[in-house]
N, C-alpha and C positions, 0 to 999 in steps of 0.2 A: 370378562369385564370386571371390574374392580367393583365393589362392594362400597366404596368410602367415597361419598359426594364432592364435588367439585368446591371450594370455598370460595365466595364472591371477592374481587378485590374492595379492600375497605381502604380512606381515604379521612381523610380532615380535611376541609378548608379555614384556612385563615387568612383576614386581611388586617393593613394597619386603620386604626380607627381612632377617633379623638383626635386627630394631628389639629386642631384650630387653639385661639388663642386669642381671647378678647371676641372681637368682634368678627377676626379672620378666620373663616373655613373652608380646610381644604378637602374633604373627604364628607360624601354624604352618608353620614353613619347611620340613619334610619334605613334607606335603600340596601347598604350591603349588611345590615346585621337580617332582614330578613332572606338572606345567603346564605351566610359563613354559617358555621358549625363552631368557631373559635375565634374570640375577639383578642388583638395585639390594641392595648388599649394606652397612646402615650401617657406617659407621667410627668408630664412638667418639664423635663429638660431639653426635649426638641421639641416639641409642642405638647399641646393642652394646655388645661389651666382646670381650678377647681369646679367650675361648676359642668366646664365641659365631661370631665373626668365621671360624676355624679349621674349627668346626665346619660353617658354612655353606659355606664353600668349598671341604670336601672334599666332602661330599654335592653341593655342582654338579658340582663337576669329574668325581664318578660320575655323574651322569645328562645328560653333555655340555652341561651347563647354563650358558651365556656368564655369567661374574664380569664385575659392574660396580660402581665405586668410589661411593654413595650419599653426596655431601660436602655439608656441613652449617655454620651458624652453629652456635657453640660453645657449644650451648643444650640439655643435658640434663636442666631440671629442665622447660621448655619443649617438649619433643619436637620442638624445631626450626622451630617453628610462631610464636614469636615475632617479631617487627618489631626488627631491633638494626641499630646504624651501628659497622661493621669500617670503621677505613682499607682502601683497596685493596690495600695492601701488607703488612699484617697480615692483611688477607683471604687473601691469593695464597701467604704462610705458611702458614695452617694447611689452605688448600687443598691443599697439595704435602706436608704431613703425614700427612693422610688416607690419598692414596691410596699415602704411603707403607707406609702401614700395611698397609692392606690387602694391599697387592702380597708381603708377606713371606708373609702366610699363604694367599694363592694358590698360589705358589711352592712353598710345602710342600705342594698338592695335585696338585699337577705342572701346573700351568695359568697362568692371568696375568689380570692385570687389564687387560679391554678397552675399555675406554670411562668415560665418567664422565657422572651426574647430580647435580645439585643437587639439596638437598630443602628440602620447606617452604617456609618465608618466604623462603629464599636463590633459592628457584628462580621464587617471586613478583616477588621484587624485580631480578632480572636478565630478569625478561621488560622491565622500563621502563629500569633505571637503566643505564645504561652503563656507569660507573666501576664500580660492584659486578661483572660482569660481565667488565670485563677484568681484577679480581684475580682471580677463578675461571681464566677462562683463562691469566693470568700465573700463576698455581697448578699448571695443570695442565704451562703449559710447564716449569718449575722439575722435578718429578718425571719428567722423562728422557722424557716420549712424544709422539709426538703421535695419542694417545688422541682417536678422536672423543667429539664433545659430544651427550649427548641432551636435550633440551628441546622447547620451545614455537617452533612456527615463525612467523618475523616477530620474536622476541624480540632483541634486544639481546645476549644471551649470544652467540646465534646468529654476529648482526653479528662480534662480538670474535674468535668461534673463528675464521671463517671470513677474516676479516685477519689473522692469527695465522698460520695456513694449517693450520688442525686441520679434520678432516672434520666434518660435523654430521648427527646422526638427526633426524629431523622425530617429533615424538611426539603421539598423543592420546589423551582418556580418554573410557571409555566409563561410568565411576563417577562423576562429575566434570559438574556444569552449565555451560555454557558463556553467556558476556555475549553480544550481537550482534557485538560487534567481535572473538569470536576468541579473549579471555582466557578464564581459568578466573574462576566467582563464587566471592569470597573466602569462606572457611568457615566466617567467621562469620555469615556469612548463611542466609535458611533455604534450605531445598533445597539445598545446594552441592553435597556428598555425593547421589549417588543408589544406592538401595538396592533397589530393587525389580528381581529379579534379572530379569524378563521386560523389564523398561526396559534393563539395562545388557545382557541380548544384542542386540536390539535397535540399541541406539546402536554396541555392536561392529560388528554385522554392517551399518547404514548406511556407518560408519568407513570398514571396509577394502573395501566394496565400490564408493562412491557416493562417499568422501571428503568426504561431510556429514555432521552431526549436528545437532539442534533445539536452538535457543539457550532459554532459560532463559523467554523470551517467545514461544516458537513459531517462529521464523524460522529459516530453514534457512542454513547460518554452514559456508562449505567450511573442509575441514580437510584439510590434508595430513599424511598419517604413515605411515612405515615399521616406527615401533613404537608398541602398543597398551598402555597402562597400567592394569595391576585392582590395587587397592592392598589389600594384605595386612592392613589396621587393620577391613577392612569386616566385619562382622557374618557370618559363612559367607562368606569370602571363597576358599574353594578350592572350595565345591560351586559357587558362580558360576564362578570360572575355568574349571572344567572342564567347565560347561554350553556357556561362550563356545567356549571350543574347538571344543567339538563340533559347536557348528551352526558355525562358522563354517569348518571340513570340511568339512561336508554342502552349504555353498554354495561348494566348490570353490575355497574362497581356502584357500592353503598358507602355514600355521604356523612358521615360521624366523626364525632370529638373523640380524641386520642384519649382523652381523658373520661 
């Protein structure tokens, strides 16, 4: 028998949070920051707004809740979710605006902005494109860090950070259909979103313990990820998060920020 201990599986969770705007809110960020382990906190271009931004960041920074900068195509009436062509450099602009943004009203929570994800179509379109992908990263270098990257492993984003020499989180969803090859199904398709909260623990607890998940055809499609994504837009998206958790306790994988 081998002398060297078994190491538990370890795991992040993260959701999107702050998605409101004015008076509109979509995500109850009090209920899932007492979840997550990592907040994807918007910046103003698919949603949020200043005070929301403020307010979410000081409730992480109380419940030790890792701020991450959630940077976006500059599509508000779109929730981010639109197909748009930024030059790269215009890209890599408002990239580095973002998380300037953010980082202010981190700061005022006494914390910091650690990491950055794309959202939406930006985070679709930097799983293929390259050039989109190194203005995000040329974005993120501009704002002063080298802030790792959380995405899609295998993506292009990836590629960029990683020649860049920015760290990268491997990420996966348990909400989220997956093609044979590893992408997410686009959400205009049906099933893309999964809702069925015994399917999404389920796919959590294959995730972080098996590093697989069932592709959208049945076929088992390995997935590497140190953080798990439940997205805050889902139907009861904090009684699912905190179901996931729990079983995923109970099979003795530990719940922690990447970071």
């Amino acid at each position: 028998m081998s002398d060297l201990a078994v190491q538990p599986a370890v795991i992040d969770l993260n959701a999107d949070l702050g998605e409101g705007f004015g008076r509109w809110q979509l995500t109850d960020d009090d209920a899932l920051l007492s979840v997550v382990t990592s907040a994807n906190v918007a910046c103003g271009f698919h949603a949020g707004d200043p005070g929301t931004m403020r307010r979410v960041c000081e409730r992480a920074a109380a419940g030790d809740v890792v701020i991450g900068a959630q940077v976006s195509y500059r599509d508000l009436a779109g929730f981010g979710r639109r197909a748009m062509d930024v030059p790269a450099d215009e890209l890599a602009d408002e990239i580095a605006y973002q998380i300037g943004a953010l980082e202010v009203f981190a700061k005022m929570a006494g914390a910091r902005v650690a990491y950055v994800k794309p959202h939406g179509a930006l985070y679709n379109r930097c799983v293929h494109d390259a050039e989109q992908a190194a203005g995000v990263v040329a974005g993120i270098r501009a704002a002063g860090e080298s802030l790792p990257v959380l995405g899609l492993p295998g993506s292009q984003l990836h590629a960029a950070a990683r020649a860049a020499g920015l760290p990268v989180v491997d990420e996966a969803f348990a909400d989220r259909a997956y093609t044979a090859e590893g992408t997410l199904v686009p959400r205009g398709e049906p099933g893309a979103v999964v809702q069925d909260p015994e399917e999404v623990v389920r796919r959590a607890l294959d995730i972080a313990r098996d590093g697989t998940v069932r592709s959208r055809d049945g076929h088992p499609v390995t997935v590497r990820a140190r953080s798990l994504c439940l997205h805050g837009d889902t139907p009861g998206a904090a009684a699912i998060a905190r179901r996931v958790k729990a079983e995923l306790g109970a099979a003795g994988v530990v719940v922690r920020s990447f970071v």
